[in-house]
N, C-alpha and C positions, 0 to 999 in steps of 0.2 A: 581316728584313722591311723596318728602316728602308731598308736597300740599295736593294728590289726598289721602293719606294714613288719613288724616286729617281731611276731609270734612267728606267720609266714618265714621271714628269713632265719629267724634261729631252729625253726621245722625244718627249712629246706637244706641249712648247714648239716645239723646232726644226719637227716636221710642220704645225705652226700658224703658227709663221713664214714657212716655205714656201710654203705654201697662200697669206699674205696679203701677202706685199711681192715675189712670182717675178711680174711683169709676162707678160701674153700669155697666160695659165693661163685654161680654160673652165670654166663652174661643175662642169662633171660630171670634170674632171682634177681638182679642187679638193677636190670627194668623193670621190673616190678614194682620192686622200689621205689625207685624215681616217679615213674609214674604214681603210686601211689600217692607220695609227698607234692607232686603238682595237681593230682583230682583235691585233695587237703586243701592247699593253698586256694583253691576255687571255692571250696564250701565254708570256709573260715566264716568269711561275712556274712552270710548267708544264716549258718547258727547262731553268729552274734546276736541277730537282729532278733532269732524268733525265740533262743535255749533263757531259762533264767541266770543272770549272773552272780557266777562266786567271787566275791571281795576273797583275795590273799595279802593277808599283811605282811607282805615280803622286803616294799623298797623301804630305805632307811629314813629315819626324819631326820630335818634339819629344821634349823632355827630360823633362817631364812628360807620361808615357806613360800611356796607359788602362791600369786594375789587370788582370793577366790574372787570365782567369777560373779555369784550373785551372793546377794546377802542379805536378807530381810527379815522382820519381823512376823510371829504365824501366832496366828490366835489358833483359838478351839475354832473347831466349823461352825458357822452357824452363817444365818440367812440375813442381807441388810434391807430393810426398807428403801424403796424408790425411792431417788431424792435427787433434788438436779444434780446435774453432772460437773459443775463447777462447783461445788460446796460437799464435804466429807462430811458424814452424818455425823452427830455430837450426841444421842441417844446416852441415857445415863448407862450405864452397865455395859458397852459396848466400846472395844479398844481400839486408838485408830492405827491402823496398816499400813498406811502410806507414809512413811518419814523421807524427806528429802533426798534423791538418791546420788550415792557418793558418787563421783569424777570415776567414769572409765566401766563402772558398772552399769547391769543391766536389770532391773525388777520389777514387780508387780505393776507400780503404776508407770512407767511404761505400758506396758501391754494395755493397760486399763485406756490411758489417753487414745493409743493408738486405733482400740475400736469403737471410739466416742464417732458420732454421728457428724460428717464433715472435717473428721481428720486429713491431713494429707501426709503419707506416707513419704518419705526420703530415701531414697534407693542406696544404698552403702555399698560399694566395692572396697571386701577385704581381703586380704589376703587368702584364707580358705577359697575365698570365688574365684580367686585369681589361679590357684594351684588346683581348684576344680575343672576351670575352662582349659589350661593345660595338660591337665590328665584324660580329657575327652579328647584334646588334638591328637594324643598319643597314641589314644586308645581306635580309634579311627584309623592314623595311618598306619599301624601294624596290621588292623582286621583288612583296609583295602588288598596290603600286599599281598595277606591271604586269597583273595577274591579273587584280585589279576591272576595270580597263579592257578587257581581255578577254572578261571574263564581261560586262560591259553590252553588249561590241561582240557578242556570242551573243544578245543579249536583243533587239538591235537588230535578224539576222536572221531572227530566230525570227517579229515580226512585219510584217516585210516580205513581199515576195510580187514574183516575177521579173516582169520589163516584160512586158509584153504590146499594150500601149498602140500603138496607130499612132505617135504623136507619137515613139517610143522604138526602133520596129524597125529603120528605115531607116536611122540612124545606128549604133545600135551594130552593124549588122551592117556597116556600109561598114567603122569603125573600128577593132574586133575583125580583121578579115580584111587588116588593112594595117600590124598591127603582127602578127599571127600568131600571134593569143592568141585562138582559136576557143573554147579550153574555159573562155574566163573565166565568172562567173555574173554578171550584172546584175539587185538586185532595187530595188525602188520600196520604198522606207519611209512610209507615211503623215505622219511628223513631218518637220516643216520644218527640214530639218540641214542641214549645209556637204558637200557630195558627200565620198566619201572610198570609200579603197579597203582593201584587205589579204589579207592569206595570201602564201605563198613560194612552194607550187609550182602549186598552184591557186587563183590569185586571185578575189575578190570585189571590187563596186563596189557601193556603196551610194548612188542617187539620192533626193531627196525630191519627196512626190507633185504639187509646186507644177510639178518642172520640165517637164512636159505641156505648161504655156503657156511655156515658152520658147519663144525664135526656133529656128531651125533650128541657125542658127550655134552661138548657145552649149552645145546641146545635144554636137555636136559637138566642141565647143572642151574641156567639161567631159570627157568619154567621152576622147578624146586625153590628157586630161592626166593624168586615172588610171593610163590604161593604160598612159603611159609607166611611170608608179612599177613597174607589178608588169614591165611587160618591159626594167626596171632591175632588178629584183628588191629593191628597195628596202626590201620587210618584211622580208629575209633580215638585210639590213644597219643597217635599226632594232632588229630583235630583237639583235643583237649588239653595238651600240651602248646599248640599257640591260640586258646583262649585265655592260659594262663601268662602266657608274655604277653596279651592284647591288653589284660588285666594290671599286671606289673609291670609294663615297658620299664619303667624307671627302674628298677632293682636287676643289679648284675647278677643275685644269686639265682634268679629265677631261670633267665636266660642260660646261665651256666648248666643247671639242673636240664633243661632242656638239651644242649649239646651231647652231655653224658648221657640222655633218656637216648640219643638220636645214634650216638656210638653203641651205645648197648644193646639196641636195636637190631643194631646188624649185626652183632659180631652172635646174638640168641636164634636168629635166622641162619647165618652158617649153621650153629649148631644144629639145630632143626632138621638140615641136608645131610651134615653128618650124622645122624643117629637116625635119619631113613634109609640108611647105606649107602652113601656115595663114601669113595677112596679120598682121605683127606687131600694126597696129592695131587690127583687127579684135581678135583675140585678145587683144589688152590690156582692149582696151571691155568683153568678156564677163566674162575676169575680175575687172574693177572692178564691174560690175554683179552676180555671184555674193556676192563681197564685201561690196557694199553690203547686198542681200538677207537673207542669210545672216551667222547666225553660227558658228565651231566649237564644240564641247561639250570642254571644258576636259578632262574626266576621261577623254576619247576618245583623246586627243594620243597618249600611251603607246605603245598600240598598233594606233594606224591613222595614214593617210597623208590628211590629210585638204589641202582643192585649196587655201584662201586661210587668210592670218589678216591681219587689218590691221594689226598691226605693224608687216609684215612686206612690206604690200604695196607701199608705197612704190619703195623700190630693186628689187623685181622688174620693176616697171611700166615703172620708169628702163633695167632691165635689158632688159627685151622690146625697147622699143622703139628702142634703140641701134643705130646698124648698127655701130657699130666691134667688137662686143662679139664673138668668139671661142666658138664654139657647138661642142658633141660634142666628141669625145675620141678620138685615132685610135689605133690596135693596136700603134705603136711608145710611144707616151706607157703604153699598159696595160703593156707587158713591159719598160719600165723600172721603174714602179713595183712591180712584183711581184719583179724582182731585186733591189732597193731593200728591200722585203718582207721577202725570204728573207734576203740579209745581213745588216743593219739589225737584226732579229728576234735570230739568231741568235747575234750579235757581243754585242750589249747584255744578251744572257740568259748567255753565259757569263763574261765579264768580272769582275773582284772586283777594286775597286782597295784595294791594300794601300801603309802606309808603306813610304816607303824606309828601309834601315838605313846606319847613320850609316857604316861600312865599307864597303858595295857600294851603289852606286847602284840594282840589280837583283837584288835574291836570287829564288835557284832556289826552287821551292816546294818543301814540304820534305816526306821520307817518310813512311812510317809504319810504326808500328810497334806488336806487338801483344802485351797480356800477358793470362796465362792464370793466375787467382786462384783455385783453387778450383769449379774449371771455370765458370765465368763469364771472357767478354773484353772485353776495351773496345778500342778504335782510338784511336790518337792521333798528333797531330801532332808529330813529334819533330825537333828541331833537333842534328843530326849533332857539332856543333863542341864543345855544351857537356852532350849530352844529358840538355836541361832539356826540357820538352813546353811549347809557346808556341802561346795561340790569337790570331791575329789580330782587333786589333780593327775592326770597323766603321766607316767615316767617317760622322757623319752628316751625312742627305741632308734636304734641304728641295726647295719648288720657286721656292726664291730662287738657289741654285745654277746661274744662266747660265753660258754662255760668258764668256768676256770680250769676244767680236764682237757680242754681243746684248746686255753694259751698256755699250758705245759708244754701240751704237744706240739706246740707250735716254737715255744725259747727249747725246748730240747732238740728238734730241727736244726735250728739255726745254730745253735752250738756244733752239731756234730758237722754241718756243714763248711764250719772254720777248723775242723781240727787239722793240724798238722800231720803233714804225709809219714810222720814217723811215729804219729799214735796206732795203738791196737786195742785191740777190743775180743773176750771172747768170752762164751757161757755157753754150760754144759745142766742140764736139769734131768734129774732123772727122779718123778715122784715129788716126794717132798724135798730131796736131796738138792741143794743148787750150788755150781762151784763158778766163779766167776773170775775172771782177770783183767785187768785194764793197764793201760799204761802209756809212755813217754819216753823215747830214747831207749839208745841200743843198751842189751842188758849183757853181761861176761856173767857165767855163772861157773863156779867150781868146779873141778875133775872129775869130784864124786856127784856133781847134779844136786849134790844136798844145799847149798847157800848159794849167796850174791856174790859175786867177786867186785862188781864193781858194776855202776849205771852211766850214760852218757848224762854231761852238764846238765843240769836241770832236769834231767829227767825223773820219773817214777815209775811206782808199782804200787798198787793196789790189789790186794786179793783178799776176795772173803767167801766162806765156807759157809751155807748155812743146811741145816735140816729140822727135824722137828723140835730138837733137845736144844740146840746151843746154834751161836750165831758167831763165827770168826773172824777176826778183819785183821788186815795187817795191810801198814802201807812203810813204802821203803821210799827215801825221796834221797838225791843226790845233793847234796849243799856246797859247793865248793870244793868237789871232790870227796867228802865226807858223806856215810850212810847212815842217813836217822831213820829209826824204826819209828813207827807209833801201831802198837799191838792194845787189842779191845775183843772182850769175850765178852756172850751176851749185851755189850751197849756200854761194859765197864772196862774204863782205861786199866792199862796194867804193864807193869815190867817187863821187858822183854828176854824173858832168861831161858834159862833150859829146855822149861815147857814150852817154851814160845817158838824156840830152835827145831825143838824136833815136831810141831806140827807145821813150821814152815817148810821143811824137808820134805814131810810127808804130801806137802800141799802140792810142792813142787813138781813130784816126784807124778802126780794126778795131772798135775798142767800139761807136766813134758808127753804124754803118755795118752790122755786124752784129748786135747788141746792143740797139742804141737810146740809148744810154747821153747822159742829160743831155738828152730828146730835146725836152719843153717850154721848155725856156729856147735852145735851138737854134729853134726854129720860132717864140718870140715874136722872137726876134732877127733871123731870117730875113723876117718879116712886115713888121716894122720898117724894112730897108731894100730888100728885096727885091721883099714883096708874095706873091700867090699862085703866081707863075708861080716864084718863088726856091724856094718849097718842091717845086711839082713835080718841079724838075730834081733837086732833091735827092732825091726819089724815086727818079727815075731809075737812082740810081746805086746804089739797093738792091737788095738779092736776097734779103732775108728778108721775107714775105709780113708776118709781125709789126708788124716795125720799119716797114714802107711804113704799114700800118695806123694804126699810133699818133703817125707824122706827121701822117698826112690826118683823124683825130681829133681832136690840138690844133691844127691848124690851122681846123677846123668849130667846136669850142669858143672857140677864141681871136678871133671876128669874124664880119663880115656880108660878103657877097662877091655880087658881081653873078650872073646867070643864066649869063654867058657862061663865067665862073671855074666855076659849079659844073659845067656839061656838060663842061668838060675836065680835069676832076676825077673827071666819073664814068670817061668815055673813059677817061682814064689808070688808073685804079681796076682796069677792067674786063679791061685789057691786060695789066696789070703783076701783080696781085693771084691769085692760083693757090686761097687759102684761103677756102672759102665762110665760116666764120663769121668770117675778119679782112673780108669785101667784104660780109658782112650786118651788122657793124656800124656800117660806113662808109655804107651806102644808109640805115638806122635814124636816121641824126644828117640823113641828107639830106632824106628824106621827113619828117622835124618842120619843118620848114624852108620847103624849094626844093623846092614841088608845082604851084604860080599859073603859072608859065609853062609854055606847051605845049612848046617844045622841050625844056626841062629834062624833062617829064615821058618823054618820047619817050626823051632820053637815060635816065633813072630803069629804066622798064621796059626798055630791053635790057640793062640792066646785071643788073636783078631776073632776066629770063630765063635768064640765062649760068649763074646757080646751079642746083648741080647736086643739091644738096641739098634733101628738101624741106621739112626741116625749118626751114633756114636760111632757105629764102624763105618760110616759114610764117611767122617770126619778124618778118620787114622786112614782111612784107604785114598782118599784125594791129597793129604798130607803129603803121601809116599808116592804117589806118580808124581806127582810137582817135580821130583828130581830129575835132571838129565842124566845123572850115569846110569841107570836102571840095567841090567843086563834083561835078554828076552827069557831067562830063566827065573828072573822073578817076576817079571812082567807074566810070565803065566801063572806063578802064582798069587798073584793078586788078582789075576781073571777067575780061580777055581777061588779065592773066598767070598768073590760076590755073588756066586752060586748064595750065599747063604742071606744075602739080602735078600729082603720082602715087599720091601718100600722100591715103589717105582719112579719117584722123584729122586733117590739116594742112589738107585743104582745108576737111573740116567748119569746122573751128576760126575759119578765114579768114571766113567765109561766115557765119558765126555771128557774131562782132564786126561782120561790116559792116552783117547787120539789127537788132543790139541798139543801134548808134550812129547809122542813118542811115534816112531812110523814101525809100523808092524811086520811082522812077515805075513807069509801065505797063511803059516800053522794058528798064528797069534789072532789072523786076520778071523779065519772060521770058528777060533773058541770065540771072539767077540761078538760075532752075528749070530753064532748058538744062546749069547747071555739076554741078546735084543730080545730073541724070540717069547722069551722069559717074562718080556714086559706087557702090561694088559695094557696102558697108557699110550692110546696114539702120538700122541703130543709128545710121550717124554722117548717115544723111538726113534720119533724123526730127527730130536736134538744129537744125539750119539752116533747116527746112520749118515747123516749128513755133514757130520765134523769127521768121521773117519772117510768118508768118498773126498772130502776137499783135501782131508793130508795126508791119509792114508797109504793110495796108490793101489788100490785092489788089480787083485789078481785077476783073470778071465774066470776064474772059476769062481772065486770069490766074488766079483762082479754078480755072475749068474744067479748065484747062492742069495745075495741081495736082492735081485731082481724079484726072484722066487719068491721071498719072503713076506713081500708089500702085499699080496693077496688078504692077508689075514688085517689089515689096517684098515679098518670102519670109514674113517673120516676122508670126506673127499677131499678136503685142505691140504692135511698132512701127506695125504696120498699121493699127490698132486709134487706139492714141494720137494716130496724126495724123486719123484720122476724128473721134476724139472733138474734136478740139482744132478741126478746120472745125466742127462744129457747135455747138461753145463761142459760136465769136468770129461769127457769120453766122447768117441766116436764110437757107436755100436756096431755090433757085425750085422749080417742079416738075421740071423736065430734070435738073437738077443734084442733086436728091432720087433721080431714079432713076438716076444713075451713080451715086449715092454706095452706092443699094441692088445696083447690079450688083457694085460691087468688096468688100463687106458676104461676097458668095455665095461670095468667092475666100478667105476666112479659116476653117481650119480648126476651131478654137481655140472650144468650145461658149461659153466664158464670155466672151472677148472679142467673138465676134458677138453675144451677146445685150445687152453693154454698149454695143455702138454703136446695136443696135437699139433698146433702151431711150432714147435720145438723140435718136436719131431722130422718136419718136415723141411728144416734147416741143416739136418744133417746130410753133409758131404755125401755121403755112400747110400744114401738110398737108394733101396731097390725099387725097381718095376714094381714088384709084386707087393711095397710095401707103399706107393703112393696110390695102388689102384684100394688098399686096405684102408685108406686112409680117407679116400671118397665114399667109403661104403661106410663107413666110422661116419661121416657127418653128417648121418641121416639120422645116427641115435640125436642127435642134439635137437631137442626138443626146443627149445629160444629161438624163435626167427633172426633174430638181435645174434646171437653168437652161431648160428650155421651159415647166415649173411654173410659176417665179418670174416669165418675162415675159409667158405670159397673165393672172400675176394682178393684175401692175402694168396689165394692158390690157382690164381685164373690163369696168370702166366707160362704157369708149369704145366697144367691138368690139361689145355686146349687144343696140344698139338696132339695127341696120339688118340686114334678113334677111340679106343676101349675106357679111357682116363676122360675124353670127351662125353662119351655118353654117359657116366656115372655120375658128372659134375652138370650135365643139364639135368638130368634125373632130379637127384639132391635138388637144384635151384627150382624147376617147377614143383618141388613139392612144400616148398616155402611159404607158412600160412598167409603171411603178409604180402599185400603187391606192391606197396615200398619198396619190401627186401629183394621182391621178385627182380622189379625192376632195376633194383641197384646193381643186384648179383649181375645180372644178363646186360645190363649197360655198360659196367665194367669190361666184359666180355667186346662189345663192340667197338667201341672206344682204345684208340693205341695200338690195334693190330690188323691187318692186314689179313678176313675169315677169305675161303674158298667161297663155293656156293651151295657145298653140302654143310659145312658149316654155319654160315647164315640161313640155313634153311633148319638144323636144328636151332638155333637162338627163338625162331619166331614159331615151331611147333613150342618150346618150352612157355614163350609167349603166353601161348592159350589160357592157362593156367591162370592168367590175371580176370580178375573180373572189376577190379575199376576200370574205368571208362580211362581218366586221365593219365592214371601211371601205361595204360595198353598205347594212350596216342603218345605219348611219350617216350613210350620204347620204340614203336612202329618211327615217328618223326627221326630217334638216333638214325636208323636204319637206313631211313631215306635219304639223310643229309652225308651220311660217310660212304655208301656203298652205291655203284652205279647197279643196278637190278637187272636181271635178263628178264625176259620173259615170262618163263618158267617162275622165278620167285616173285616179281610183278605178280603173275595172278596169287600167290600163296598169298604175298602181302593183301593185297586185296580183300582174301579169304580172312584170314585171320581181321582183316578193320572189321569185317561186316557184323562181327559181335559185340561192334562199342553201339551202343543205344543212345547214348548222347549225340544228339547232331552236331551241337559244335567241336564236340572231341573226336567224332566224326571226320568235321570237315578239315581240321586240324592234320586230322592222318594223312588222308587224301591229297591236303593238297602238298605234304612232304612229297610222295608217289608222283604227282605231276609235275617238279621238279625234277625231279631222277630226270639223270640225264639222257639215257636208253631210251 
């Protein structure tokens, strides 16, 4: 067992090592993996029991050898005559087998006693029973907690109920049909959960009832992200991933391997989304907004696949939105791992590594051989040379047992993790060619760049050259202010003389050039007698996009430089410079700077436009508003370079620093709301639209220009937010009340139109003509529950004027609910003071009810607050006589015979 516990964890190390330091690897190759090495860890035992085993004479002998376990005596086979059971046969030519058996061992006659007729067996609790009963306790409460999670996740869809919902159809029928998983089931769960999916072969998704008011997108983004899991088949590969912790509860590697199976999980399923086309941004914003929303249900995890946890969501977000990032998994990468699989599996479940014997480096395994006692057999391991029977002992196995390749890599770690803040470290490979430098303490090198002038205390240098021909080293070490060389060609020590001088020069001369090597105290020295134009030329003669970089860096750090120095700084930057983020660092130190002149700016933005990144010009352009001196002359031009962003999360961003640091004019105001339009991203509009309405101060026309704009915004959320947010910060006029009530008509979303309608109806200046718009608005609301709620916030207002009257009983009798009916209409009676054409509309809208009890319940309000003329006496009457219940009935009635009249 200790074996099998052994192989397992030095399997599940190395597939774990692989997974995290193979460079270039996608998250879904990475799962793969992992899962692969935990299906491994499951079938180990399994071929143990049934594959034949290979003896490897691997582990080392020693002189103090494990006690063997049994030890006897083996004749040739052959058959004994019956004979009592208390006396060993003496037969001439027959040898006896049973010799006295030594203290602590266990052998033949054992067994032999033990199935003598009237034996009594002794039950022995040893240590293996005792770590066997333990490892069943283990094993049991892991598989329970699976189960619970099971059964709650049955509980979850027992009260659910499949989408039906408009907001729900149109999506999952697009995204169902494009991953080709028509028989999924999608239901709605009334409780506010973190989306989540499962089953193997027929999948489930489970939504919560809030996501109706999503935008479109996330609904979408959510619905993709499930889906990928089940057409990964991902619960196949959970479920078999906590058979294996159910298995190995005891072992952290397993467990560990499982975490990494469970992040890489997710982050193969993004990918998934992103390479069926969704916008990384886009799909980042939803996930962080599900996230934030939402939480997962802890005791869920087990056994479902649920979309975010915050953890967790960090590095996926980093991951989404990366482009270098390596996505999906291709069919040659699946059929190595699966030969990987099958060998890998098979090799490590037959394997037994046995000592070597001190005589053969490789003993043969050894036969067997079988004796026959009384018709009872035993099999044993018989060693031919001495025929003594020898069992093989066990090495034991831990999951400290590395490679020796994997505790390099592990004191190499640890080394580099104590170095000191003023080591360096650098290499350059090209081919065979490899030029390396290392070192300690601050280095002064000469005028001419050819030698050392001197190293800090203690400090060094190390550099070595190699390529296919020759191998060069040189280390330089400071000794108490003294430089000692030690110079070695091909491996042989050697003098340090002439030759030695001018391949260190030459070496140097590579470090400085390709490397950077020494490159601050090269550029203050440069400044010194050269000026700005010494360091350009020095530029010139680089070809590493880095090292140009971290010139033009200390040289920005190290002084002030006229407008003309910085424009042919940028120039050259922009010429020479290949790597967006070494030329977004270099514009970052420019724009803090050298923005006041116009041609410097001219130069600035082409340089900003050449990047191709948009992230990187996302970075230089929020850099440069951060400033408060900005004039509004470069403040538009920083609005005409985000023309050239692409990314809708980066221009958001952009656009957003520049209204929370700066107040715009009119002109400033319309180029900003022309750059909004530019954005497909509901989500990342509203962020920029609603930070310049709160600091902004828009204009009337600018205003309107916004107004306009919200039509083209899909999501009823965002839509919503930014109407609420115009009517936060403004009193509208009338014109601008009714586009605000036209683009109100375009939001599907019952709760969100009602919330802007409610807002609406709080402004000061409302027209006539825009509350009587506003009753005719609350018929769209399809929720009894939110057309309820805004005529009763609106009873006060709407009830005096006939025209505002009749559209607000309208609206209330057409109310599916008689709940709501009756709430709306009680509201109405209750607190004022109606006429008699007025209570005589409440109880025509009455009608409308067809429960018995909310109708005597409305009728009784009636009766108890209003004295009744005649006239409405008989209408009340008229309207009881359709409650069919007698006692809600009598109920009505006997309200009416009170009435004082």
């Amino acid at each position: 067992m200790l074996l099998t516990i052994a192989k397992v964890t030095l399997l599940l190390v190395a597939v774990l090592l692989v997974a995290r330091f193979t460079p270039g690897l996608s998250s879904a190759s990475r799962h793969t993996l992992i899962v692969a090495g935990l299906v491994a860890a499951l079938l180990i035992p399994l071929l143990e029991t049934f594959l034949p085993t290979v003896y490897l004479a691997v582990l080392p002998n020693t002189e103090l050898a494990a006690p063997l376990r049994e030890t006897n005596i083996v004749a040739p086979v052959q058959t004994f005559p019956q004979t009592d059971a208390r006396t060993p046969s003496s037969v001439e030519g027959q040898h006896r087998i049973l010799p006295p058996p030594a203290p602590g061992r266990a052998d033949v006659a054992n067994s032999v006693r033990s199935n003598r007729p009237g034996s009594i067996k002794t039950p022995s609790f040893s240590p293996g029973t005792a770590a066997g009963i333990i490892w069943i306790f283990g094993f049991l409460f892991v598989t329970l907690r699976f189960a619970v999670s099971r059964r709650r996740i049955a509980r979850l869809a027992l009260k659910a109920r499949p989408v039906t919902s408009g907001e729900w159809s149109k999506p999952v029928a697009e995204v169902t049909r494009s991953m080709g998983l028509n028989d999924t089931v999608v239901l709605e769960s009334p409780d506010e959960i973190m989306p989540m999916a499962w089953g193997i072969f027929k999948g489930t998704v489970l939504v919560p009832r809030s996501g109706r008011c999503w935008p479109l997108a996330r609904r979408r983004a959510v619905l993709a992200h499930e889906l990928s899991h089940l057409a990964r088949r991902d619960g196949l590969w959970q479920l078999l991933s906590r058979l294996a912790c159910a298995t190995y509860w005891f072992n952290p590697i397993v467990w560990m391997a499982d975490r990494q199976m469970l992040l890489h999980r997710e982050r193969a399923s993004d990918d998934m989304v992103l390479q069926a086309g969704a916008r990384a941004s886009d799909y980042a914003n939803q996930l962080l907004a599900v996230a934030t929303e939402l939480k997962p249900i802890p005791q869920l995890e087990n056994a479902s696949l649920a979309m975010a946890h915050r953890s967790e969501l960090g590095d996926r977000l980093k991951s989404i939105l990366s482009p270098q990032v390596r996505r999906g998994m291709s069919k040659r990468f699946l059929a190595l791992v699966c030969l990987f699989f099958v060998f890998t599996t098979t090799s490590v479940a037959v394997a037994h590594p046995v000592k070597r014997r001190a005589d053969a480096p490789s003993p043969p395994p050894t036969p067997e051989t079988s004796i026959r006692v009384d018709g009872s057999e035993a099999t044993k391991l018989a060693t031919p040379e001495t025929g003594f029977e020898e069992t093989l002992a066990e090495a034991p196995a831990s999951a400290t047992n590395l490679p020796a390749s994997s505790q390099r890599v592990e004191r190499n770690r640890s080394r580099q993790s104590e170095r000191d803040s003023t080591e360096y470290r650098s290499r350059r490979q090209d081919g065979d060619y490899t030029i390396e430098i290392r070192g300690r303490g601050e280095v002064t090198l000469s005028d001419d760049d050819r030698s050392i002038v001197s190293i800090a205390d203690d400090g060094y240098i190390v550099i070595r050259e190699e390529d296919r021909d020759h191998d060069y080293r040189l280390e330089v070490r400071s000794v108490s202010g003294t430089l000692e060389y030690r110079w070695r060609v091909d491996g042989d020590n050697r003098d340090f003389d002439a030759e030695g001088e001018r391949w260190f020069a030459d070496a140097l001369e590579s470090l400085i050039y390709e490397l950077g090597f020494a490159a601050d105290a090269r550029v203050a020295r440069i400044l010194e007698d050269e000026g700005a134009d010494g360091i350009y030329d020095e530029i010139r003669k680089m070809e590493s996009d880095f090292v140009q970089a971290k010139y033009f860096i200390a040289m920005l750090n190290g002084g002030s430089y006229s407008a003309e120095e910085i424009r042919t700084g940028l120039r050259l930057s922009r010429d020479e410079i290949n790597s967006d983020f070494e030329q977004a660092r270099i514009l970052m130190l420019v724009g803090e700077e050298y923005m006041d002149e116009p041609a410097t700016r001219t130069e600035f933005v082409r340089a900003a436009q050449a990047l191709e990144s948009d992230f990187e010009m996302g970075r230089v352009l929020k850099s440069v508003v951060s400033r408060q001196d900005l004039s509004p002359e470069v403040i538009g031009e920083i609005l005409e370079i985000t023309d050239a962003l692409e990314s809708d999360f980066e221009l958001s961003n952009v656009l957003t620093s520049l209204a929370e640091a700066h107040e715009l004019d009119e002109g400033l105001q319309r180029t900003y709301l022309e750059r909004l339009q530019s954005i497909g991203s509901d989500f990342e509009v509203r962020r920029p639209l609603m930070t310049l309405l709160e600091n902004g101060g828009l204009t009337d026309a600018n205003f309107d220009m916004a107004l306009e704009g919200i039509e083209f915004i899909e999501s009823d959320f965002e839509q919503s937010q930014i109407l609420t947010s115009m009517l936060t910060e403004r009193e509208l006029t009338p014109s601008q009340q009714a586009t605000l009530l036209r683009q109100v008509s375009n939001i599907e979303s019952d709760f969100e139109q009602k919330r802007v309608l409610m807002l609406l109806m709080d402004q000061p200046s409302l027209t006539s003509q825009t509350e009587l718009e506003l009753l005719r608005m609350s018929t769209q609301l399809g929720s009894d529950f939110e057309r309820s709620s805004f005529l009763l916030a609106t009873s006060d207002r709407f009830m005096m004027d006939d025209a505002a009257r009749d559209l607000y009983l309208d609206a209330a009798s057409d109310i599916g609910s008689d709940f709501e009916i009756r709430r709306v209409l009680g509201a109405v009676i209750e607190g004022r003071q109606l006429n008699d054409e007025q209570l005589q509309g409440v109880m025509n809208a009455g009608r409308s009810i067809e429960s018995d009890h909310e109708l005597s319940e409305l009728l009784r309000s009636i009766a108890d607050t209003y004295d009744l003329s005649p006239t409405l006496r008989e209408l009340y009457e008229d309207v009881a006589d359709q409650i069919s219940s007698d006692f809600d009935y009598g109920r009505a009635m006997g309200g009416i015979r009170r009435s004082r009249r």
